[in-house]
N, C-alpha and C positions, 0 to 999 in steps of 0.2 A: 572619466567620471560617469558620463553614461550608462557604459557598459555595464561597470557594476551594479546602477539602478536599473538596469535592466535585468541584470543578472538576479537583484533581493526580489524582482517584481513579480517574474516568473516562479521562484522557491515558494513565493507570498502565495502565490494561486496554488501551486500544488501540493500546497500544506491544507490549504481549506480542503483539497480534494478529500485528503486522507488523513486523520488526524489519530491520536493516541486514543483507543476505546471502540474506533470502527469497527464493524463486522467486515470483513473482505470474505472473499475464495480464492485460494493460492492454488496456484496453475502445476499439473501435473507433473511437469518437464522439472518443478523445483523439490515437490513431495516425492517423483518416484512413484506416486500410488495412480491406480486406475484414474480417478477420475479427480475434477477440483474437490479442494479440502477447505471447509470453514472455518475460520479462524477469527479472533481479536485483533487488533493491532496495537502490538504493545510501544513502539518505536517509531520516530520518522526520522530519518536523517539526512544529511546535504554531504552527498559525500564529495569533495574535492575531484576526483578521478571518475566516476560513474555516473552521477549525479543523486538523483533520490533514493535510498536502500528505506525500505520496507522491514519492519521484522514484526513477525506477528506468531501468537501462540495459537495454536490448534486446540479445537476443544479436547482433544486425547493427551493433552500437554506439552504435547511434540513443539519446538519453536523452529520456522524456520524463517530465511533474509534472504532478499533479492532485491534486485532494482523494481521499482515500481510498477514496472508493464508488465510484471508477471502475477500481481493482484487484480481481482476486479472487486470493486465496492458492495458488497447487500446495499440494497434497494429497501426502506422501512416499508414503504407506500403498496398501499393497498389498492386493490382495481376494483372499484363498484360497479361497472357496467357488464 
C-alpha cells in the first residue's frame, strides 16, 4: 500500500509541473530540427512502462510525444532588475 501512495504522490507533483495549456520547448533530439521548438502542451500522461509521456503541439501544428525530460517549461516571469 505504500508504494502505490508513493507511486500517486510523485505523478501528483509532476502533473503540477506540466499541465494541459503549458508553453514548454521540446528538445531537438525529438523534433529533428536545429534547435528547441515552442510548443503548447496538449496531453499529460502516466504511462505504465515509461512513466510521464508529454505530447504537445508546435505552434507550426506539428505534434510531437516523448517522455517528460525532453520538454522544458516557458518561464511566464519577467526580470525587472
Amino acid at each position: 500500500m505504500p508504494d502505490k501512495f508513493l507511486e500517486f504522490f510523485i505523478f501528483d507533483k509532476n502533473q503540477e509541473n506540466m499541465k494541459t495549456g503549458d508553453r514548454v520547448l521540446i528538445a531537438p533530439q525529438v523534433t529533428g530540427r536545429a534547435d528547441w521548438t515552442e510548443a503548447t502542451v496538449i496531453e499529460v500522461e502516466k504511462n505504465p512502462y515509461v512513466g510521464i509521456v508529454i505530447t504537445a503541439k508546435a505552434d507550426d501544428g506539428e505534434i510531437f510525444f516523448e517522455k517528460e525530460d525532453m520538454f522544458k517549461r516557458l518561464d511566464n516571469e519577467v526580470c525587472t532588475q
